[in-house]
C-alpha positions in Angstrom: 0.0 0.0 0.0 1.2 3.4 -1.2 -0.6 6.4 1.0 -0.2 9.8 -0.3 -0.7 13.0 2.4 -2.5 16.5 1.5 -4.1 14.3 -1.7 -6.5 16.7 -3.0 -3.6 19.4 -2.5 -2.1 20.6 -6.5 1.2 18.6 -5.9 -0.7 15.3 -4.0 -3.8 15.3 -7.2 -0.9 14.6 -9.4 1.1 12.3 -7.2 -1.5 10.1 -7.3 -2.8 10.2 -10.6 1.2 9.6 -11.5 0.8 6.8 -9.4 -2.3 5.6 -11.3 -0.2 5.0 -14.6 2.4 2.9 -12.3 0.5 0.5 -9.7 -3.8 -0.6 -9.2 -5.9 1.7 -7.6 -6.5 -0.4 -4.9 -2.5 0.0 -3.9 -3.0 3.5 -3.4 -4.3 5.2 -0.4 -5.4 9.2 -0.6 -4.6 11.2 3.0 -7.2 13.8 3.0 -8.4 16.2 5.8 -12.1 16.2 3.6 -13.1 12.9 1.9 -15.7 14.5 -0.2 -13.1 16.5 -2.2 -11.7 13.2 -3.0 -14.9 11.4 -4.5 -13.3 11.4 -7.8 -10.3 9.0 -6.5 -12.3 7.3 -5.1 -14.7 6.6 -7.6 -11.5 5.5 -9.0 -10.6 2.5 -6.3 -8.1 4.6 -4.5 -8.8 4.4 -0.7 -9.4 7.5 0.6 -9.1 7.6 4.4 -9.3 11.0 6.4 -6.1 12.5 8.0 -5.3 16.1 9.3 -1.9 16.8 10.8 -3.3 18.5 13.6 -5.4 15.8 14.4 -2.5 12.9 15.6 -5.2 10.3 16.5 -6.6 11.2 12.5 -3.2 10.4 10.9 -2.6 6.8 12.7 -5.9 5.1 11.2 -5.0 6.8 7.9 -1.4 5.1 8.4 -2.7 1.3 8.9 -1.4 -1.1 6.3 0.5 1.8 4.6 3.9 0.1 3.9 5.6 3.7 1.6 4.1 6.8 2.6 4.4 10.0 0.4 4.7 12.8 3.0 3.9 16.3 1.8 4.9 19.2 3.5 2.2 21.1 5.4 1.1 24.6 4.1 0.3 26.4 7.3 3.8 28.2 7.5 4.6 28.4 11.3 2.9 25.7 12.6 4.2 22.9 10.6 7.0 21.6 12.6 4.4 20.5 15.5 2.0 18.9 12.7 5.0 16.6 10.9 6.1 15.9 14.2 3.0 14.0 14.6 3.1 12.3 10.8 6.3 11.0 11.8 5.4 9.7 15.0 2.3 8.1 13.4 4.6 6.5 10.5 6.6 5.0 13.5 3.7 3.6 14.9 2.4 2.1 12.1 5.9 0.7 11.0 5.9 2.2 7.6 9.2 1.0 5.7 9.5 3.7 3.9 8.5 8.0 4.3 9.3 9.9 1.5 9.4 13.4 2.6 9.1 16.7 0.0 11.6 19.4 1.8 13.3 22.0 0.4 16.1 22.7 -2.4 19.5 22.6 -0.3 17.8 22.3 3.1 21.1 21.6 4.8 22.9 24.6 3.7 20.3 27.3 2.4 19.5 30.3 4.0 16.1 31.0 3.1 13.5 31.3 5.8 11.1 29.1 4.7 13.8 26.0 5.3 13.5 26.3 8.9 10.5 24.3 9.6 11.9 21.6 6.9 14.9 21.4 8.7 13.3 20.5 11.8 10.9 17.6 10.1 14.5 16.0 8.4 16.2 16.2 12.0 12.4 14.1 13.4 12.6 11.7 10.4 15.9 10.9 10.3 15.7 10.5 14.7 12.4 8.2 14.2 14.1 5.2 12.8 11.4 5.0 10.1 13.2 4.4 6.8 13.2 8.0 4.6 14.0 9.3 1.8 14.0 13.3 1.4 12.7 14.8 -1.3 14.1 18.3 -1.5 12.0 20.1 -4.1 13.7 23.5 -5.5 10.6 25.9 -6.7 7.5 25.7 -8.5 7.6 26.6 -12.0 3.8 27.7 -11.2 5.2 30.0 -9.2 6.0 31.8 -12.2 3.8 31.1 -15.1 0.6 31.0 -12.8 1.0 35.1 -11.8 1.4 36.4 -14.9 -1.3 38.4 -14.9 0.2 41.6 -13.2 3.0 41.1 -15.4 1.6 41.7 -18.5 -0.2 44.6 -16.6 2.4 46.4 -15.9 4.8 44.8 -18.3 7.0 43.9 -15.8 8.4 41.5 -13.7 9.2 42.9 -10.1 11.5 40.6 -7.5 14.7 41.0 -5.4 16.9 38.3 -7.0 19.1 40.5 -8.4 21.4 38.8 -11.3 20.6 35.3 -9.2 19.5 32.2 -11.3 16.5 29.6 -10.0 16.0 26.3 -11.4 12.3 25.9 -11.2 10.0 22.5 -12.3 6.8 22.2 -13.2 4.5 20.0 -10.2 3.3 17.4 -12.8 7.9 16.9 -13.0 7.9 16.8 -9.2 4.8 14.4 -9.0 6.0 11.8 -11.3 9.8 11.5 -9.7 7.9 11.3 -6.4 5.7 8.3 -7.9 9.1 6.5 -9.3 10.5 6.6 -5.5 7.2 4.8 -4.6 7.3 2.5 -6.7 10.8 1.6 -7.3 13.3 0.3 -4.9 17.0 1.3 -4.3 16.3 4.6 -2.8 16.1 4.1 1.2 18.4 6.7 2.9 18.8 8.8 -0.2 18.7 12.7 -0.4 17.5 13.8 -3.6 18.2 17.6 -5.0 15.1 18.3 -7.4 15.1 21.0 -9.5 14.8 22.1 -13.4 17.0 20.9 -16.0 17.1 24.9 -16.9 17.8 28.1 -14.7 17.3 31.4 -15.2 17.6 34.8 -14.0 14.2 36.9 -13.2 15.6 39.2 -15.8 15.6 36.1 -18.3 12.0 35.3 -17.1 11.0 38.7 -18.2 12.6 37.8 -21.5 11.0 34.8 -22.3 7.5 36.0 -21.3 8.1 38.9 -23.5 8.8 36.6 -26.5 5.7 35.1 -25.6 3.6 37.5 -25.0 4.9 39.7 -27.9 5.3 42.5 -25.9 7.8 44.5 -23.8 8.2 42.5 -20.3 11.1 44.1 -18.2 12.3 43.5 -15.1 12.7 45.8 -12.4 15.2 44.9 -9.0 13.9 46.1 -6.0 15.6 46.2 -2.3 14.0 43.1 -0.1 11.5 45.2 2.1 10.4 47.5 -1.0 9.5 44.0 -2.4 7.7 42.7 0.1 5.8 45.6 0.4 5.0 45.4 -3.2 3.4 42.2 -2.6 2.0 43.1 0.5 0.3 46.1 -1.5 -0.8 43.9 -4.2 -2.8 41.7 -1.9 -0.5 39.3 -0.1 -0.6 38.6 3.5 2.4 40.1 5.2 3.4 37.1 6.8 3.1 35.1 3.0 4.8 38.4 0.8 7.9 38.5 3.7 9.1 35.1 2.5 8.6 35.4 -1.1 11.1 38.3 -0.7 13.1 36.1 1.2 13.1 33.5 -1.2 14.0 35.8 -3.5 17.2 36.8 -1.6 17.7 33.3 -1.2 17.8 32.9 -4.9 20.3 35.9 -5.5 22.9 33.7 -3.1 22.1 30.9 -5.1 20.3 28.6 -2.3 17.6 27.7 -5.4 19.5 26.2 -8.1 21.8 22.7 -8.2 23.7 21.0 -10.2 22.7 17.6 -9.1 20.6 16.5 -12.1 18.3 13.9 -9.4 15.1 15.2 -10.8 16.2 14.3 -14.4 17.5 11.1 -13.4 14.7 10.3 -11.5 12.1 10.5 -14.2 14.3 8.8 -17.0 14.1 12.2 -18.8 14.8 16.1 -19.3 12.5 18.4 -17.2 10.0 20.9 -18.8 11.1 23.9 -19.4 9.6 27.4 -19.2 9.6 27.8 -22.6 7.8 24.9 -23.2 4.9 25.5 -20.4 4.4 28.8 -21.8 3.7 27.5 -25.3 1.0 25.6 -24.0 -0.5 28.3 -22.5 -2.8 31.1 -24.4 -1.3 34.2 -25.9 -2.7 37.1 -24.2 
């Protein structure tokens, strides 16, 4: 049995449906704090069990019979290092053999803020016994070609990277080299890097979107509090438009990019590129 946590979440839907095209339906088990939202999987012949990481007693009757557990990262920045301490503690319990957990790009040595919490949840997994496997994901490529509305806008991309390059993938790449650790051996103990095949500065963002587009896209550096209070101003929570500028420092040192090439090897094939989720996209 394969269970997948935060299942209806946009990186657990297509975890699971990557891990349709791999094993039966019945092999699969869908984590979920609301099983109605999950109707469709289970229409499907996944099991869908309910589990919320604040609720520990929730997340050990999820965990029965699971034998590789998919472990997805909370979203509720802040708070998540008491909720994964009680996924772990329930994986213990239920012996899982193996917790595949998605952390973050560099987690050992980065600086950005948002690594804290992961940090913690490696130093519980790796204390638990349970057998792991840490999937550090670099950014979304969403994160990108999913605001591009303001962009066009104001034909321009704002951010505090500076001349600093981020290798971004695309969920759907993430997904499917999280399904090929479930369902493949060999990878107990591992630490896996994942990002894009392709970085790129903002500046080179703004360029490609402009090709795209057919328009004028610049992009404009700002100093990391003027940024934040960009975002803030543009409808961000303060707490949410802090780390985004943070990241964004983060990616100016670097702490977002890799050499490591695990997320190619991992799904026997290049990662999508911007360039190429942007042509499937409509022209504005």
């Amino acid at each position: 049995m394969i269970a997948v946590t935060g299942a209806t979440g946009q990186l657990g839907r297509l975890v699971v449906e990557a891990l349709l095209k791999r094993v039966p339906a019945g092999d699969i088990v869908a984590i979920v704090r609301t099983p109605a939202k999950a109707a469709d999987f289970a229409a499907r012949g996944v099991h869908v069990r309910r589990g919320d990481y604040g609720e520990p007693a929730s997340l050990a009757s999820a965990l029965v019979g699971v034998e590789r557990l998919l472990f997805i990262s909370g979203s509720e920045v802040g708070a998540r290092a008491k909720q994964h301490e009680a996924v772990v503690a329930a994986a213990r319990a239920q012996k899982v053999e193996l917790l595949a957990y998605t952390s973050i790009l560099n987690a050992d040595t980065t600086g950005v803020g948002l690594a804290a919490e992961h940090k913690a949840t490696e130093a519980m997994i790796r204390a638990s016994g349970v057998p792991f496997v840490l999937l550090r994901h670099g950014w979304y490529l969403e994160n990108y070609t999913e605001t591009l509305a303001p962009v066009l806008a104001h034909g321009m991309v704002f951010g505090a990277a500076g001349d600093g390059r981020v290798a971004p993938a695309t969920r759907a790449d993430f997904a499917a080299a999280a399904a090929a650790v479930l369902t493949t051996s060999g990878h107990e103990g591992k630490v896996y890097e994942l990002a894009g095949d392709e970085a790129f500065s903002l500046a080179e963002l703004a360029a490609a979107v402009s090709r795209w587009a057919g328009k004028p896209i610049g992009y404009t550096n700002l100093p990391q509090q003027a940024f934040a209070e960009a975002l803030v101003a543009a409808g961000l929570p303060a707490p949410f438009a802090h780390a985004l500028a943070d990241a964004d420092v983060g990616i100016a040192r670097g702490d977002l990019t890799t050499e490591s090439g695990d997320l190619r090897r991992l799904l026997g094939r290049p990662t999508e590129t911007l360039e190429q989720v942007l042509a499937r996209k409509p022209r504005p």
